[in-house]
Structure formats: structure tokens, C-alpha cells
KOLDREN-279269 format. One record per residue: x, y, z of N, C-alpha, C, O in turn. Coordinates in steps of 0.02 Angstrom, whole numbers, padded with zeros to 5 digits, always signed. Example, Ala and Ser with C-alpha at 12.3 -4.5 7.8 and 13.67 -1.06 7.14 Angstrom:
<gubas>
+00660-00284+00390+00615-00225+00390+00660-00165+00390+00712-00166+00423
+00642-00112+00354+00684-00053+00357+00645+00002+00394+00670+00057+00402
</gubas>
This chain:
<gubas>
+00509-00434+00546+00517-00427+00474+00456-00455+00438+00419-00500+00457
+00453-00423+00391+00399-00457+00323+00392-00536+00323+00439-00573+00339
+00338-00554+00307+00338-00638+00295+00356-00646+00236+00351-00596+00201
+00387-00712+00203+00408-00737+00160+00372-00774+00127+00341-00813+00163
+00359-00780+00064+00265-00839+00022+00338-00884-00004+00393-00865-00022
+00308-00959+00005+00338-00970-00054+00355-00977-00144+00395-01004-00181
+00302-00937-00147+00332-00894-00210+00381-00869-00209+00404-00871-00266
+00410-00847-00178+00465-00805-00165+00545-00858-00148+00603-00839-00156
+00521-00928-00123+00564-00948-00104+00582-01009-00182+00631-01040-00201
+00540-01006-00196+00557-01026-00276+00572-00992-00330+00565-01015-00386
+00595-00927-00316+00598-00875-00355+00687-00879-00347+00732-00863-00387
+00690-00906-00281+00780-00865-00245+00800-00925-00277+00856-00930-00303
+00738-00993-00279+00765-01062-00314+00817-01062-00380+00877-01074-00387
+00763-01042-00425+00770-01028-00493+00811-00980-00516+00835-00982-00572
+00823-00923-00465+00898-00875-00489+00944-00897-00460+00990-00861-00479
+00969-00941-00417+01009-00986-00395+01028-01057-00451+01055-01112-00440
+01012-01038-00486+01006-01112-00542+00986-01191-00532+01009-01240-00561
+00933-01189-00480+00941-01254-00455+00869-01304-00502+00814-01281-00519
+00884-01347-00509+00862-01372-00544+00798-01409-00506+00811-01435-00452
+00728-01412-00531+00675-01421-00508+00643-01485-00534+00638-01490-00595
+00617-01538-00493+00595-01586-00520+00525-01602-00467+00522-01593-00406
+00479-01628-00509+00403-01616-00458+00388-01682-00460+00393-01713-00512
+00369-01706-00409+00342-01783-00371+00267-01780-00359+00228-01734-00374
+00258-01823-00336+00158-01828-00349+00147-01765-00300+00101-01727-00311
+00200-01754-00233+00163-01708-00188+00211-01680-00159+00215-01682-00097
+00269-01640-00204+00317-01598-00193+00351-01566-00261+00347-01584-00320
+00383-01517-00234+00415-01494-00275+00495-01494-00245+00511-01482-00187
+00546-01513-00307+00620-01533-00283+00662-01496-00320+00669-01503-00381
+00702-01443-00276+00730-01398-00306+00816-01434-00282+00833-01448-00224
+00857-01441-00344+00934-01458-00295+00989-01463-00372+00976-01476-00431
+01049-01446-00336+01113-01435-00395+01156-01413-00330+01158-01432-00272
+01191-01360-00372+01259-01340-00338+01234-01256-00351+01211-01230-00402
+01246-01228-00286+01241-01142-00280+01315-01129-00226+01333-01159-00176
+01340-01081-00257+01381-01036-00216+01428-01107-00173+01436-01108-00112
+01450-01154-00215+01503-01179-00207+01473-01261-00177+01517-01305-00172
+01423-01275-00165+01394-01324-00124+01316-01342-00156+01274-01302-00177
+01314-01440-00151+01269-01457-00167+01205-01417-00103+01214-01403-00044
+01134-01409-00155+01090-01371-00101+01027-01433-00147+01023-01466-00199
+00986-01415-00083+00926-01481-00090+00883-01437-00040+00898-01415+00015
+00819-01430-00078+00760-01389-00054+00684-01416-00051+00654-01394-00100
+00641-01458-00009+00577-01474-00051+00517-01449-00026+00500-01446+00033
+00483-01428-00084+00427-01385-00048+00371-01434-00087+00377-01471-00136
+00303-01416-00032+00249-01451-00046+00212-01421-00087+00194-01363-00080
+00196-01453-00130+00152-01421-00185+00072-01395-00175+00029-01428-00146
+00063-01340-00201-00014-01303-00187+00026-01234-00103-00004-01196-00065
+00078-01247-00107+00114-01187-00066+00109-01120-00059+00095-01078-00016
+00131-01125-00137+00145-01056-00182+00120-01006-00158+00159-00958-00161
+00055-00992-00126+00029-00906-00089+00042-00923-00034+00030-00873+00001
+00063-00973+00003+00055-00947+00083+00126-00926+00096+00177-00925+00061
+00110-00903+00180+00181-00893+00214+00220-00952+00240+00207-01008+00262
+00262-00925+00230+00309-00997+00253+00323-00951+00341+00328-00892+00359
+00325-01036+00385+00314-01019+00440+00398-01000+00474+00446-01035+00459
+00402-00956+00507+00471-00928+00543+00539-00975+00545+00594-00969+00518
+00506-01034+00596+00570-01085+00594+00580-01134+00527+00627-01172+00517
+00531-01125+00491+00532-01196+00418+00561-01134+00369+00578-01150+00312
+00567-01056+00392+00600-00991+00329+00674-01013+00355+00716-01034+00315
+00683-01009+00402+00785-00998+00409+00812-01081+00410+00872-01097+00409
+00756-01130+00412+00798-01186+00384+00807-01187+00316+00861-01213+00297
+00765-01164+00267+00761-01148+00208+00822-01117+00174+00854-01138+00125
+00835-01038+00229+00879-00977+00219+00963-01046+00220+01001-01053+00172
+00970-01081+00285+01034-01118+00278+01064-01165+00237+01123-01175+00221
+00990-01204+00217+01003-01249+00165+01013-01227+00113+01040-01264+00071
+00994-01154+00092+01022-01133+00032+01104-01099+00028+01137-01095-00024
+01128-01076+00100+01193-01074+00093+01196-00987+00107+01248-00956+00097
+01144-00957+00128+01150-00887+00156+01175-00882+00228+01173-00927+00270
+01194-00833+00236+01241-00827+00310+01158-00800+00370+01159-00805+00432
+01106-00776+00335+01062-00742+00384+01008-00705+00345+01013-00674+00292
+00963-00714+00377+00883-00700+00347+00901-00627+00294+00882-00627+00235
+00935-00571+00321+00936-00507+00284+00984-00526+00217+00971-00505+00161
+01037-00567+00232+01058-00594+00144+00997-00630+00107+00972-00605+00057
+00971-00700+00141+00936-00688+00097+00873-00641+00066+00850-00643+00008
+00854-00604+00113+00793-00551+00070+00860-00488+00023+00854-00464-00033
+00893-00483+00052+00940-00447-00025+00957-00469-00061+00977-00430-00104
+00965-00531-00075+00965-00574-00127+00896-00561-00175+00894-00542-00233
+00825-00582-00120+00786-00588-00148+00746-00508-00182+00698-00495-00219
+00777-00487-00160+00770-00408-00198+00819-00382-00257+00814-00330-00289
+00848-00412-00261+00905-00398-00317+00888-00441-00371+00934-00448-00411
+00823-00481-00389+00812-00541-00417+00738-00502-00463+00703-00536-00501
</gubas>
């Protein structure tokens, strides 16, 4: 499948309603999605690269998707 930037994974952040707060050398995305507290942190200066295979589907669980193809239909419906 396609690689994932995290642009994209702060995109599924922010239509998820999660609330974002930035530290000297992260970015902290966390609230309640789809029934459950979710807590996400990405490193800042990220934003164009790919996020690597196994650090995408820890990402995909902690946000509360059942499997990589929910979340990219998610992230296409956005």
C-alpha cells in the first residue's frame, strides 16, 4: 500500500477532534474519539516525511481503527 506523511496523520488528528498541544519537541494530539480516551505524539519538523510501517499501525490502534484500510477510508472521506 501507499505510504502515509504525517501530514496526513494529523489531518485524521484534527477530524477526529482531538485536541493538540505542542512541547519544545513534539506535537500532542489527545481527547476522546469514537468512545475512548486517544493520545498521539508526533515529533515536530515531521510533517513531509513517511511515517515508517510499524510506528503507522501503532498510530492506526491508538487511534481506535480496527485496520490500516479503515483508517485510509477514513482518511479519504476527510
Amino acid at each position: 500500500m501507499a505510504t502515509v506523511k504525517f501530514r496526513h496523520l494529523i489531518s485524521v488528528c484534527e477530524a477526529l477532534d482531538l485536541k493538540s498541544k505542542e512541547t519544545k519537541s513534539c506535537l500532542i494530539f489527545e481527547g476522546t474519539a469514537n468512545g475512548q480516551y486517544r493520545k498521539v505524539v508526533i515529533h515536530l519538523h515531521s510533517e513531509g516525511r513517511n511515517i515508517a510501517t510499524g510506528t503507522f499501525h501503532k498510530y492506526v490502534k491508538d487511534l481506535g481503527f480496527t485496520s490500516e484500510d479503515d483508517f485510509r477510508r477514513f482518511l479519504d472521506s476527510i
